[in-house]
C-alpha positions as CSV (number, residue, x, y, z in Angstrom):
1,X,49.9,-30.5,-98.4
2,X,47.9,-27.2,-98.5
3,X,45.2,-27.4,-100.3
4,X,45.0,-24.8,-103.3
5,X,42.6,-24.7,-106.5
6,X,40.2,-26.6,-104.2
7,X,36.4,-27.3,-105.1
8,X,34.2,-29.8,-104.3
9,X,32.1,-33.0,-105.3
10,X,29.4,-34.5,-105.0
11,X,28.0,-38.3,-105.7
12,X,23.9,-38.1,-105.5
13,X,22.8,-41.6,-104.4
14,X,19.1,-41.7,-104.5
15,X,16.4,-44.5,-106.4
16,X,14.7,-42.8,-109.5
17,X,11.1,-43.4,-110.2
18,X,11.5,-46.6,-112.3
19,X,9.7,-46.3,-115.6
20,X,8.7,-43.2,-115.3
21,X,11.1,-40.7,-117.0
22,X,9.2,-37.6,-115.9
23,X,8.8,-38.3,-112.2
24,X,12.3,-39.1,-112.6
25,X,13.4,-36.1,-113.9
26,X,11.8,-34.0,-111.7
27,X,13.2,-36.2,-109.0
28,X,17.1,-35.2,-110.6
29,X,16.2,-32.1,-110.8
30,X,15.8,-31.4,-106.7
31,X,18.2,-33.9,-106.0
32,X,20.9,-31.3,-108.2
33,X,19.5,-28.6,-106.7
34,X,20.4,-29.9,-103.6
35,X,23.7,-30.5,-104.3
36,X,24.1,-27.0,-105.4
37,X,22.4,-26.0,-102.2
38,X,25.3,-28.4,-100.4
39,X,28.5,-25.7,-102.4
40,X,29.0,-28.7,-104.9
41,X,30.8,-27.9,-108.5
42,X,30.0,-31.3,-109.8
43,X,27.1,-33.6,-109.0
44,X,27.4,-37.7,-110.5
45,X,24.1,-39.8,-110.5
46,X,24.6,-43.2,-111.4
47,X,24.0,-45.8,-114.3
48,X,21.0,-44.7,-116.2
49,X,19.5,-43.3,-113.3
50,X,17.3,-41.6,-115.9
51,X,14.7,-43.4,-116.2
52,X,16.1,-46.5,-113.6
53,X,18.7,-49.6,-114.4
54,X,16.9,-52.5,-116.4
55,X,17.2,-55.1,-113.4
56,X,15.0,-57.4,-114.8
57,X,17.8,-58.4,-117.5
58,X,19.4,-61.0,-114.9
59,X,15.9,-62.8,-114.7
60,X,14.7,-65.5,-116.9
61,X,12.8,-64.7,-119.9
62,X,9.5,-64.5,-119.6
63,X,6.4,-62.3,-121.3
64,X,6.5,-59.6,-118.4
65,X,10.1,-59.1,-119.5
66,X,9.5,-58.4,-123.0
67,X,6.8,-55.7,-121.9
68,X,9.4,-54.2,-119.3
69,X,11.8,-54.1,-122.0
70,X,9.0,-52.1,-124.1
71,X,8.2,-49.8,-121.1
72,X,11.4,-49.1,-120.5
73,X,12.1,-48.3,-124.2
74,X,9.0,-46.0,-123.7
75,X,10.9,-44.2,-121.0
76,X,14.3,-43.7,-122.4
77,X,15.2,-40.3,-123.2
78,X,16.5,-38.5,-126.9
79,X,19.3,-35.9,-126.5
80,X,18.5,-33.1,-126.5
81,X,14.9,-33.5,-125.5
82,X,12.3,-31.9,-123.0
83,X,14.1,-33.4,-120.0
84,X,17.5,-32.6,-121.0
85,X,16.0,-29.3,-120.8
86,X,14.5,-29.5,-117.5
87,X,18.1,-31.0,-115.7
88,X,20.1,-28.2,-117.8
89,X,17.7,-25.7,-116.2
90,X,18.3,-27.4,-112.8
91,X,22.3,-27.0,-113.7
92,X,22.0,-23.8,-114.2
93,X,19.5,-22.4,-111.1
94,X,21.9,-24.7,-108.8
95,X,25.3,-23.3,-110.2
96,X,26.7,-26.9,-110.7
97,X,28.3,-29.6,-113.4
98,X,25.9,-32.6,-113.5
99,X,26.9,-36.5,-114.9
100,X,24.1,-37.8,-115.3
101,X,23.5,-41.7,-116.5
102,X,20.7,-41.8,-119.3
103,X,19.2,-44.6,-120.7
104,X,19.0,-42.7,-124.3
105,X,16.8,-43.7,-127.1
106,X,18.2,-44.1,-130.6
107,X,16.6,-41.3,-132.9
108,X,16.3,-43.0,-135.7
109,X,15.0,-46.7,-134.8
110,X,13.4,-45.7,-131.7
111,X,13.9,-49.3,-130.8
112,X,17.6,-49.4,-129.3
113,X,18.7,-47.7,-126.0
114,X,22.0,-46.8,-125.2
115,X,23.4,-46.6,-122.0
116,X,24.6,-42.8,-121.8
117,X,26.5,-40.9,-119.3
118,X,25.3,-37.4,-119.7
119,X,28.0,-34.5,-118.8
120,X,25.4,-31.0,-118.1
121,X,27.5,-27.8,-117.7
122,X,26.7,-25.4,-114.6
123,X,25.9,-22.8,-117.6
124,X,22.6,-24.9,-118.6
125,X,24.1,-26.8,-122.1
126,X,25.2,-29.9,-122.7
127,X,29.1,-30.6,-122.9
128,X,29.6,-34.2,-123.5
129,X,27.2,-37.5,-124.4
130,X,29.2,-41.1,-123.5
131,X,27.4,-43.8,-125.5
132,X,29.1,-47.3,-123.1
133,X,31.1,-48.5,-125.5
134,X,30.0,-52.2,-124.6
135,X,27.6,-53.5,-122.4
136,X,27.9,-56.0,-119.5
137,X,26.7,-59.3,-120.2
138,X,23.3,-59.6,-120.3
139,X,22.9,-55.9,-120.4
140,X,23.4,-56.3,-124.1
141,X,19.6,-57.5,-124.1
142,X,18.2,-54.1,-124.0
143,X,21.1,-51.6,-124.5
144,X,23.1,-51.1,-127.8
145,X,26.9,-50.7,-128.5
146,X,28.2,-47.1,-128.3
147,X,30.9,-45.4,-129.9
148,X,33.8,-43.4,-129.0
149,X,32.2,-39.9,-130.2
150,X,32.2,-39.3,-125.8
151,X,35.7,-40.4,-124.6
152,X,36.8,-37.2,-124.2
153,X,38.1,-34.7,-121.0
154,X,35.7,-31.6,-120.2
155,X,37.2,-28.2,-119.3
156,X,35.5,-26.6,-116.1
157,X,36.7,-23.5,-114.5
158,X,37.7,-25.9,-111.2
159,X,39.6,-28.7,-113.3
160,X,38.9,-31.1,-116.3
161,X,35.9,-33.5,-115.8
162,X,35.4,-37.0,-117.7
163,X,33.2,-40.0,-117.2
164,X,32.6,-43.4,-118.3
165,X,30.0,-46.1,-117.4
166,X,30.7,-49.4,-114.8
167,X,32.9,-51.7,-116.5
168,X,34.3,-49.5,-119.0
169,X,36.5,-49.5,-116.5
170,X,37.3,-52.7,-116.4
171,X,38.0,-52.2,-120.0
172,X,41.4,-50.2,-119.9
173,X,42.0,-48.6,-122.7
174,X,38.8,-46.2,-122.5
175,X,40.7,-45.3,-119.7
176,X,44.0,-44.8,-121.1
177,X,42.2,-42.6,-123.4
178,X,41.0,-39.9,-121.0
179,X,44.2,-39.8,-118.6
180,X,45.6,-38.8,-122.0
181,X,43.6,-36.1,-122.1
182,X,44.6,-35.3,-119.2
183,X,41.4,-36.3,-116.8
184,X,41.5,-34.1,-113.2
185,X,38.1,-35.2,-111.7
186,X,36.5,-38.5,-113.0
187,X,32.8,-39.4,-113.2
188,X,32.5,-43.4,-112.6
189,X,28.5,-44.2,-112.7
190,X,27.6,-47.5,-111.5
191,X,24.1,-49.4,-110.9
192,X,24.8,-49.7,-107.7
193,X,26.2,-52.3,-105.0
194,X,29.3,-53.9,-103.1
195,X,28.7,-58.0,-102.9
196,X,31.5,-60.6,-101.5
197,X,31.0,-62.8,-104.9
198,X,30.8,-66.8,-104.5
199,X,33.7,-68.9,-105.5
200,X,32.2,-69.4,-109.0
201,X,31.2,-66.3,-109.9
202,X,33.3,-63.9,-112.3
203,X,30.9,-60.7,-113.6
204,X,30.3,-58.2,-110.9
205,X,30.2,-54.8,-110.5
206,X,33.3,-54.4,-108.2
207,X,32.7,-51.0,-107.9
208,X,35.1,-49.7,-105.6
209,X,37.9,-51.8,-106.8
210,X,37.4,-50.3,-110.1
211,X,37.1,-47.1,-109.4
212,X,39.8,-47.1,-107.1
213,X,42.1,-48.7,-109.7
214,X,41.0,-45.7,-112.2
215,X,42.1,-42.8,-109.5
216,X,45.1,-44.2,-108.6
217,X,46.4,-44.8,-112.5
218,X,45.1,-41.5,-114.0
219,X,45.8,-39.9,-111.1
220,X,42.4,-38.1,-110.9
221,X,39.7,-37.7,-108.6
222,X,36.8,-39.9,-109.0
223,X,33.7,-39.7,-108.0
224,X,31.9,-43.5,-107.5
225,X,28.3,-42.4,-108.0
226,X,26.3,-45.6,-107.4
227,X,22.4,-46.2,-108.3
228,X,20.1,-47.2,-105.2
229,X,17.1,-49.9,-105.7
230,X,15.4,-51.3,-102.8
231,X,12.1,-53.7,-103.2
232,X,9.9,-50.6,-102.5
233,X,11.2,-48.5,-105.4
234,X,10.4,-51.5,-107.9
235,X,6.5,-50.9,-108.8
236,X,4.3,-54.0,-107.6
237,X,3.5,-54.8,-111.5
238,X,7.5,-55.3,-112.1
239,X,8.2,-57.6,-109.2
240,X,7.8,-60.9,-110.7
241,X,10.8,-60.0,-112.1
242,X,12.9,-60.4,-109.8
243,X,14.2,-57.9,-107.2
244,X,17.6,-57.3,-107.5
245,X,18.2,-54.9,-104.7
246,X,21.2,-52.1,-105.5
247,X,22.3,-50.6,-102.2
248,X,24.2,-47.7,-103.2
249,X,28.0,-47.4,-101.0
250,X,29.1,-44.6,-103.4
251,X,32.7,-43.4,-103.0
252,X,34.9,-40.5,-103.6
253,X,38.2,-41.5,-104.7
254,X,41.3,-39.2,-104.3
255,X,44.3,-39.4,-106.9
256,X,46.3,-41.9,-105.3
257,X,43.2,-44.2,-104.9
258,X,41.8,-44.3,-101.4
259,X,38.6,-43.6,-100.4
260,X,37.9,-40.2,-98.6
261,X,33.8,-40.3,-97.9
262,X,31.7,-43.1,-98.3
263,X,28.1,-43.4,-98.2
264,X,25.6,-46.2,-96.6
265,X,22.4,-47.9,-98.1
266,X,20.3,-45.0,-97.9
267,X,19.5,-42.0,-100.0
268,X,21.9,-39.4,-100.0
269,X,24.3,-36.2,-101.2
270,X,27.8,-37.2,-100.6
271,X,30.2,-34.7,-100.3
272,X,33.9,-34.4,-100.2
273,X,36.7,-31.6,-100.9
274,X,39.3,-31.8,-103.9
275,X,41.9,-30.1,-104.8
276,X,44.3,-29.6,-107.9
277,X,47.3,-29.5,-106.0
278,X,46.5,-32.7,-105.0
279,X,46.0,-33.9,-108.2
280,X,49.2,-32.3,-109.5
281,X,51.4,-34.3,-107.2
282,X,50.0,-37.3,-107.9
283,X,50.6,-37.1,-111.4
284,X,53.6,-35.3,-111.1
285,X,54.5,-39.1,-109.2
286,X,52.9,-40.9,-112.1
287,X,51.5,-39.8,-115.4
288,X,50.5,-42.8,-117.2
289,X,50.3,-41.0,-120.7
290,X,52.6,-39.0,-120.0
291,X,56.7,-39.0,-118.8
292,X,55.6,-42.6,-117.4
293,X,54.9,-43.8,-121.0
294,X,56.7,-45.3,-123.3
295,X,55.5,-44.2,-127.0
296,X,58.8,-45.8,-128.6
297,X,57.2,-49.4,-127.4
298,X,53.4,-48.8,-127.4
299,X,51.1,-47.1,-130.1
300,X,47.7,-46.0,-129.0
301,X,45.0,-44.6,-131.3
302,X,40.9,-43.5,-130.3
303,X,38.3,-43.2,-133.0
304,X,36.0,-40.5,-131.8
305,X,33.9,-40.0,-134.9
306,X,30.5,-40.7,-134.3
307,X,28.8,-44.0,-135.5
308,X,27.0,-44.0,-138.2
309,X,22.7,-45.1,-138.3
310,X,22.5,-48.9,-138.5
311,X,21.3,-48.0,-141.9
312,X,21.6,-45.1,-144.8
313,X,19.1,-43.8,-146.8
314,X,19.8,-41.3,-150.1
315,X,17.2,-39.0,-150.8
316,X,17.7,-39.6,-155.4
317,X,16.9,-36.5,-156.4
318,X,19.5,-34.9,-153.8
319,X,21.9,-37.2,-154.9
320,X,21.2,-36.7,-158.5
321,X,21.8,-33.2,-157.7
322,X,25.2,-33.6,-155.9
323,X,26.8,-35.7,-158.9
324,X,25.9,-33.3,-161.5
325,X,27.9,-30.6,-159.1
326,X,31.1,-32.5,-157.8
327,X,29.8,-33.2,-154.3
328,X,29.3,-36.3,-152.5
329,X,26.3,-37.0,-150.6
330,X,26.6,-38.7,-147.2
331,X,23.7,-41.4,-146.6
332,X,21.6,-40.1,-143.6
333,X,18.4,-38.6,-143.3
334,X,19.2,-36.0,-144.3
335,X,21.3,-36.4,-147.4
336,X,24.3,-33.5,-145.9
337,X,26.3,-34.1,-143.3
338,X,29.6,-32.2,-142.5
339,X,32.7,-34.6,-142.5
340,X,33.7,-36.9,-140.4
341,X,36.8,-35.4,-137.9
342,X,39.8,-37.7,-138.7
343,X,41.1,-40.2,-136.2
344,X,42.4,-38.9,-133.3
345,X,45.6,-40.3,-131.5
Protein backbone atom coordinates (compact mmCIF):
# COMPACT_ATOMS: atom_id res chain seq x y z
CA UNK A 1 0.00 0.00 0.00
CA UNK A 2 1.44 3.56 -0.77
CA UNK A 3 2.03 5.26 1.91
CA UNK A 4 -0.02 8.66 2.24
CA UNK A 5 -0.60 11.14 5.36
CA UNK A 6 2.79 9.61 6.55
CA UNK A 7 4.73 11.01 9.74
CA UNK A 8 6.84 9.51 12.02
CA UNK A 9 7.53 8.15 15.66
CA UNK A 10 9.61 7.93 17.97
CA UNK A 11 10.05 5.74 21.38
CA UNK A 12 13.04 7.48 23.61
CA UNK A 13 14.53 4.72 25.67
CA UNK A 14 17.01 6.14 27.95
CA UNK A 15 17.56 5.81 32.26
CA UNK A 16 16.55 9.21 33.94
CA UNK A 17 18.67 10.47 36.81
CA UNK A 18 16.74 8.61 39.62
CA UNK A 19 15.74 11.02 42.31
CA UNK A 20 16.65 13.75 40.88
CA UNK A 21 13.81 15.54 39.03
CA UNK A 22 15.97 18.37 37.73
CA UNK A 23 18.92 16.36 36.30
CA UNK A 24 16.07 14.49 34.88
CA UNK A 25 14.45 17.03 33.26
CA UNK A 26 17.21 18.42 31.65
CA UNK A 27 18.09 14.87 30.64
CA UNK A 28 14.22 14.83 28.67
CA UNK A 29 14.80 17.78 27.51
CA UNK A 30 17.96 16.76 25.07
CA UNK A 31 16.75 13.51 24.69
CA UNK A 32 13.33 15.36 22.86
CA UNK A 33 15.46 17.46 21.22
CA UNK A 34 16.98 14.82 19.70
CA UNK A 35 14.17 13.28 18.55
CA UNK A 36 13.18 16.40 16.83
CA UNK A 37 16.70 16.51 15.47
CA UNK A 38 15.84 12.58 14.18
CA UNK A 39 12.26 14.36 11.87
CA UNK A 40 10.04 12.74 14.74
CA UNK A 41 6.24 14.17 15.20
CA UNK A 42 5.80 12.35 18.42
CA UNK A 43 8.37 11.34 21.02
CA UNK A 44 7.04 8.54 24.14
CA UNK A 45 9.32 8.17 27.23
CA UNK A 46 8.27 5.62 29.53
CA UNK A 47 6.59 5.01 33.03
CA UNK A 48 7.35 7.91 35.17
CA UNK A 49 10.49 8.42 33.56
CA UNK A 50 10.26 11.78 35.33
CA UNK A 51 11.76 11.51 38.06
CA UNK A 52 12.62 7.30 37.58
CA UNK A 53 10.18 4.14 38.36
CA UNK A 54 9.95 3.39 42.22
CA UNK A 55 11.84 -0.14 41.94
CA UNK A 56 12.33 -0.48 45.31
CA UNK A 57 8.50 -1.33 45.82
CA UNK A 58 9.12 -5.20 44.97
CA UNK A 59 11.77 -5.28 47.90
CA UNK A 60 10.98 -6.06 51.47
CA UNK A 61 10.19 -3.34 53.77
CA UNK A 62 12.72 -1.98 55.37
CA UNK A 63 13.65 1.78 56.89
CA UNK A 64 15.77 2.68 53.61
CA UNK A 65 12.48 2.14 51.84
CA UNK A 66 10.39 4.41 53.70
CA UNK A 67 13.14 7.23 53.08
CA UNK A 68 13.09 6.29 49.23
CA UNK A 69 9.60 6.51 49.30
CA UNK A 70 10.04 10.15 50.86
CA UNK A 71 12.77 11.12 48.37
CA UNK A 72 10.97 10.08 45.81
CA UNK A 73 7.82 12.00 46.91
CA UNK A 74 10.41 14.93 47.15
CA UNK A 75 11.02 14.49 43.47
CA UNK A 76 7.68 14.10 41.92
CA UNK A 77 6.52 16.72 39.86
CA UNK A 78 3.00 19.25 40.19
CA UNK A 79 1.35 20.02 36.69
CA UNK A 80 1.93 22.61 35.56
CA UNK A 81 5.25 23.41 37.30
CA UNK A 82 8.81 24.70 36.55
CA UNK A 83 9.62 21.46 34.64
CA UNK A 84 6.60 21.10 32.76
CA UNK A 85 7.83 24.33 31.58
CA UNK A 86 11.19 23.42 30.71
CA UNK A 87 9.93 19.91 28.51
CA UNK A 88 7.18 22.27 26.87
CA UNK A 89 9.95 24.56 25.91
CA UNK A 90 11.98 21.51 24.65
CA UNK A 91 8.51 20.61 22.60
CA UNK A 92 8.46 23.51 21.17
CA UNK A 93 12.43 24.34 20.04
CA UNK A 94 12.31 20.56 18.67
CA UNK A 95 8.94 20.88 16.71
CA UNK A 96 7.53 17.59 18.27
CA UNK A 97 4.42 15.95 20.42
CA UNK A 98 6.03 14.60 23.68
CA UNK A 99 4.26 11.55 26.13
CA UNK A 100 5.92 11.82 28.73
CA UNK A 101 5.49 9.42 32.11
CA UNK A 102 5.41 11.62 35.35
CA UNK A 103 5.40 10.62 38.71
CA UNK A 104 3.02 13.79 39.71
CA UNK A 105 2.56 14.96 43.11
CA UNK A 106 -0.92 15.63 44.48
CA UNK A 107 -1.38 19.53 45.11
CA UNK A 108 -3.24 19.41 47.78
CA UNK A 109 -1.71 16.61 50.29
CA UNK A 110 1.59 16.75 48.88
CA UNK A 111 1.88 13.26 50.23
CA UNK A 112 0.40 11.04 47.23
CA UNK A 113 1.99 10.53 43.78
CA UNK A 114 0.22 9.62 40.88
CA UNK A 115 1.48 7.83 38.09
CA UNK A 116 0.89 10.32 35.05
CA UNK A 117 1.38 10.02 31.41
CA UNK A 118 1.96 13.50 30.33
CA UNK A 119 0.74 14.39 26.51
CA UNK A 120 3.11 17.96 25.59
CA UNK A 121 2.01 19.49 22.24
CA UNK A 122 4.78 20.49 19.52
CA UNK A 123 3.26 24.12 20.16
CA UNK A 124 4.83 24.28 23.92
CA UNK A 125 1.26 23.62 26.13
CA UNK A 126 0.01 20.93 27.66
CA UNK A 127 -2.81 18.77 25.91
CA UNK A 128 -3.72 15.93 28.04
CA UNK A 129 -2.75 14.61 31.88
CA UNK A 130 -3.49 10.56 32.34
CA UNK A 131 -3.70 9.91 36.09
CA UNK A 132 -3.27 5.39 35.77
CA UNK A 133 -6.43 4.55 36.73
CA UNK A 134 -5.07 1.69 38.99
CA UNK A 135 -1.85 0.67 39.96
CA UNK A 136 0.02 -2.68 39.57
CA UNK A 137 0.26 -4.57 42.66
CA UNK A 138 2.61 -3.38 44.84
CA UNK A 139 2.92 -0.20 42.99
CA UNK A 140 -0.18 0.86 45.02
CA UNK A 141 2.50 1.42 47.90
CA UNK A 142 3.58 4.70 46.70
CA UNK A 143 1.29 5.79 43.78
CA UNK A 144 -2.51 6.77 44.17
CA UNK A 145 -5.63 5.80 42.20
CA UNK A 146 -6.35 8.10 39.18
CA UNK A 147 -9.34 9.03 37.50
CA UNK A 148 -10.70 9.14 34.11
CA UNK A 149 -10.34 13.04 33.68
CA UNK A 150 -7.25 11.71 30.81
CA UNK A 151 -8.91 8.86 28.80
CA UNK A 152 -9.37 10.83 26.03
CA UNK A 153 -7.86 11.00 22.00
CA UNK A 154 -5.62 14.13 21.13
CA UNK A 155 -5.99 15.91 17.71
CA UNK A 156 -2.42 16.51 16.00
CA UNK A 157 -2.12 17.85 12.58
CA UNK A 158 -0.50 14.14 11.50
CA UNK A 159 -3.40 11.93 13.29
CA UNK A 160 -5.07 11.58 16.81
CA UNK A 161 -2.61 10.64 19.65
CA UNK A 162 -3.63 8.81 23.08
CA UNK A 163 -1.80 7.07 25.83
CA UNK A 164 -2.22 5.12 28.80
CA UNK A 165 0.20 3.57 31.44
CA UNK A 166 1.52 -0.47 31.44
CA UNK A 167 -1.28 -2.54 32.47
CA UNK A 168 -4.04 -0.31 31.79
CA UNK A 169 -3.74 -2.25 29.12
CA UNK A 170 -4.35 -5.18 30.51
CA UNK A 171 -7.40 -3.57 31.76
CA UNK A 172 -9.69 -3.39 28.59
CA UNK A 173 -12.05 -1.08 28.88
CA UNK A 174 -9.64 2.08 29.21
CA UNK A 175 -8.96 0.81 26.04
CA UNK A 176 -12.22 0.40 24.55
CA UNK A 177 -12.56 3.89 25.62
CA UNK A 178 -9.96 5.59 23.36
CA UNK A 179 -10.58 3.38 20.06
CA UNK A 180 -13.92 5.00 20.64
CA UNK A 181 -12.54 8.03 20.24
CA UNK A 182 -11.18 7.07 17.49
CA UNK A 183 -7.30 6.59 18.65
CA UNK A 184 -4.70 6.75 15.31
CA UNK A 185 -1.23 6.66 17.08
CA UNK A 186 -1.18 5.20 20.70
CA UNK A 187 1.31 5.99 23.45
CA UNK A 188 1.92 2.74 25.67
CA UNK A 189 4.57 3.77 28.49
CA UNK A 190 6.09 0.95 30.31
CA UNK A 191 8.90 0.63 33.13
CA UNK A 192 10.68 -1.25 31.12
CA UNK A 193 11.60 -5.17 30.31
CA UNK A 194 10.76 -8.51 28.37
CA UNK A 195 11.26 -11.64 31.03
CA UNK A 196 10.18 -15.47 30.12
CA UNK A 197 8.09 -15.62 33.61
CA UNK A 198 8.54 -18.91 35.86
CA UNK A 199 5.68 -21.41 35.95
CA UNK A 200 4.24 -19.68 39.10
CA UNK A 201 4.37 -16.39 38.39
CA UNK A 202 1.25 -14.30 37.11
CA UNK A 203 2.02 -10.15 37.35
CA UNK A 204 4.42 -9.05 34.67
CA UNK A 205 4.82 -6.46 32.48
CA UNK A 206 4.31 -8.39 29.20
CA UNK A 207 4.95 -5.50 27.40
CA UNK A 208 4.99 -6.43 23.98
CA UNK A 209 2.08 -8.79 24.21
CA UNK A 210 0.12 -5.93 25.45
CA UNK A 211 0.86 -3.51 23.32
CA UNK A 212 0.64 -5.62 20.49
CA UNK A 213 -2.90 -6.77 21.56
CA UNK A 214 -3.88 -2.81 21.82
CA UNK A 215 -2.64 -2.00 18.00
CA UNK A 216 -4.15 -4.85 16.56
CA UNK A 217 -7.83 -4.14 18.35
CA UNK A 218 -7.89 -0.33 18.02
CA UNK A 219 -6.33 -0.55 15.06
CA UNK A 220 -3.79 2.25 15.83
CA UNK A 221 -0.20 2.67 15.82
CA UNK A 222 1.51 2.29 19.06
CA UNK A 223 4.43 3.27 20.19
CA UNK A 224 5.95 0.70 23.24
CA UNK A 225 8.14 3.27 24.96
CA UNK A 226 9.89 1.29 27.69
CA UNK A 227 12.03 2.75 30.79
CA UNK A 228 15.78 1.64 30.95
CA UNK A 229 17.46 0.87 34.59
CA UNK A 230 20.73 -0.78 34.82
CA UNK A 231 22.72 -1.20 38.40
CA UNK A 232 24.86 1.90 37.44
CA UNK A 233 21.86 4.31 37.01
CA UNK A 234 20.65 3.28 40.66
CA UNK A 235 22.75 5.74 43.06
CA UNK A 236 25.07 3.61 45.52
CA UNK A 237 22.80 4.97 48.65
CA UNK A 238 19.61 3.15 46.95
CA UNK A 239 21.15 -0.28 46.24
CA UNK A 240 20.31 -2.08 49.27
CA UNK A 241 17.22 -2.00 47.84
CA UNK A 242 17.34 -4.13 45.51
CA UNK A 243 18.32 -3.80 41.84
CA UNK A 244 15.74 -4.55 39.72
CA UNK A 245 17.40 -4.07 36.36
CA UNK A 246 14.70 -2.69 33.41
CA UNK A 247 16.36 -3.32 30.03
CA UNK A 248 14.31 -1.31 27.72
CA UNK A 249 13.25 -3.59 24.18
CA UNK A 250 10.80 -0.77 23.23
CA UNK A 251 8.58 -1.46 20.18
CA UNK A 252 6.67 0.27 17.49
CA UNK A 253 3.56 -1.43 16.83
CA UNK A 254 1.72 -1.00 13.40
CA UNK A 255 -2.29 -1.31 13.25
CA UNK A 256 -2.57 -4.84 12.66
CA UNK A 257 -0.20 -5.57 15.59
CA UNK A 258 3.34 -6.55 14.48
CA UNK A 259 6.25 -5.12 15.43
CA UNK A 260 8.13 -2.86 12.73
CA UNK A 261 11.50 -1.46 14.87
CA UNK A 262 12.59 -2.79 17.97
CA UNK A 263 15.21 -1.57 20.11
CA UNK A 264 18.07 -3.54 22.36
CA UNK A 265 19.25 -2.87 26.05
CA UNK A 266 20.94 0.21 25.48
CA UNK A 267 19.98 3.83 25.33
CA UNK A 268 18.39 5.00 22.42
CA UNK A 269 15.89 7.05 19.80
CA UNK A 270 13.78 4.62 18.01
CA UNK A 271 12.41 5.46 14.97
CA UNK A 272 9.87 4.17 12.63
CA UNK A 273 7.44 5.61 9.71
CA UNK A 274 3.46 5.61 9.97
CA UNK A 275 1.02 6.32 7.97
CA UNK A 276 -2.83 7.03 8.02
CA UNK A 277 -3.57 5.11 5.21
CA UNK A 278 -2.38 2.39 6.91
CA UNK A 279 -4.32 2.97 9.76
CA UNK A 280 -7.43 3.53 7.71
CA UNK A 281 -7.40 0.01 6.27
CA UNK A 282 -6.96 -1.53 9.30
CA UNK A 283 -9.84 -0.14 10.76
CA UNK A 284 -11.69 -0.10 7.77
CA UNK A 285 -11.06 -4.27 8.37
CA UNK A 286 -12.08 -3.89 12.04
CA UNK A 287 -13.39 -1.01 14.02
CA UNK A 288 -14.05 -2.29 17.43
CA UNK A 289 -16.33 0.74 18.44
CA UNK A 290 -17.42 1.20 15.53
CA UNK A 291 -19.44 -1.06 12.39
CA UNK A 292 -17.71 -4.10 14.36
CA UNK A 293 -19.80 -3.24 17.56
CA UNK A 294 -22.70 -4.28 18.72
CA UNK A 295 -24.49 -1.32 20.79
CA UNK A 296 -28.05 -3.26 20.72
CA UNK A 297 -26.09 -6.05 23.13
CA UNK A 298 -23.39 -3.97 24.96
CA UNK A 299 -23.67 -0.51 26.81
CA UNK A 300 -20.51 1.27 27.50
CA UNK A 301 -20.18 4.51 29.57
CA UNK A 302 -16.65 6.63 30.77
CA UNK A 303 -16.71 9.08 33.59
CA UNK A 304 -14.18 11.71 32.69
CA UNK A 305 -14.93 14.30 35.39
CA UNK A 306 -12.16 14.90 37.38
CA UNK A 307 -11.82 13.35 41.03
CA UNK A 308 -12.54 15.30 43.58
CA UNK A 309 -9.57 16.18 46.83
CA UNK A 310 -9.63 13.26 49.27
CA UNK A 311 -11.23 15.95 51.36
CA UNK A 312 -13.43 19.41 51.08
CA UNK A 313 -13.09 22.34 52.94
CA UNK A 314 -15.93 25.44 52.86
CA UNK A 315 -14.52 28.64 53.37
CA UNK A 316 -18.11 29.91 56.05
CA UNK A 317 -18.30 33.15 55.27
CA UNK A 318 -18.21 32.32 51.36
CA UNK A 319 -20.77 29.93 51.91
CA UNK A 320 -22.80 32.09 54.00
CA UNK A 321 -22.61 34.40 51.19
CA UNK A 322 -23.71 31.90 48.39
CA UNK A 323 -27.01 30.75 50.43
CA UNK A 324 -28.21 34.16 51.01
CA UNK A 325 -27.86 34.54 46.93
CA UNK A 326 -29.23 31.15 45.42
CA UNK A 327 -25.82 29.62 44.62
CA UNK A 328 -24.15 26.56 45.76
CA UNK A 329 -20.75 26.51 46.85
CA UNK A 330 -18.56 23.51 45.75
CA UNK A 331 -16.09 22.26 48.69
CA UNK A 332 -12.56 22.93 47.46
CA UNK A 333 -10.03 25.35 48.32
CA UNK A 334 -11.29 27.53 46.77
CA UNK A 335 -14.91 27.61 47.60
CA UNK A 336 -15.97 28.09 43.26
CA UNK A 337 -15.48 25.71 41.07
CA UNK A 338 -17.19 25.52 37.57
CA UNK A 339 -19.41 22.35 37.18
CA UNK A 340 -18.73 19.18 36.73
CA UNK A 341 -19.00 18.06 32.66
CA UNK A 342 -21.74 15.28 32.71
CA UNK A 343 -20.92 11.73 32.06
CA UNK A 344 -19.75 11.00 28.81
CA UNK A 345 -20.66 7.83 26.79
Amino acid sequence: MAKRDAFRMAAVQAAPILFDKAASTEKAAALIRDAGAKGADIAVFGETWLPGYPFWVEGTITDLTWEASAAYLENAIEIPGPETAALCAAARDAGVDVVIGTAEKDPHTEGTAYCTALTIGREGEILNRHRKLKPTHAERIIWGDGDGAGLRTVPRPYGRISALNCWEHQMMLPGYALAAQGTQIHAALWPGWEKTPGPGEYCWARQHLLSRAFASQAASYVICAAGLRFEKDIPERWRPLGVWEHTGQSAIIDPRGEIIAAADAEETVLIAEGSLDIVRAAKAACDIAGHYSRPDVFDFAADRRPSPGRAGFFDVETAQAADEAGDAVSPDESAASSPSPKRES
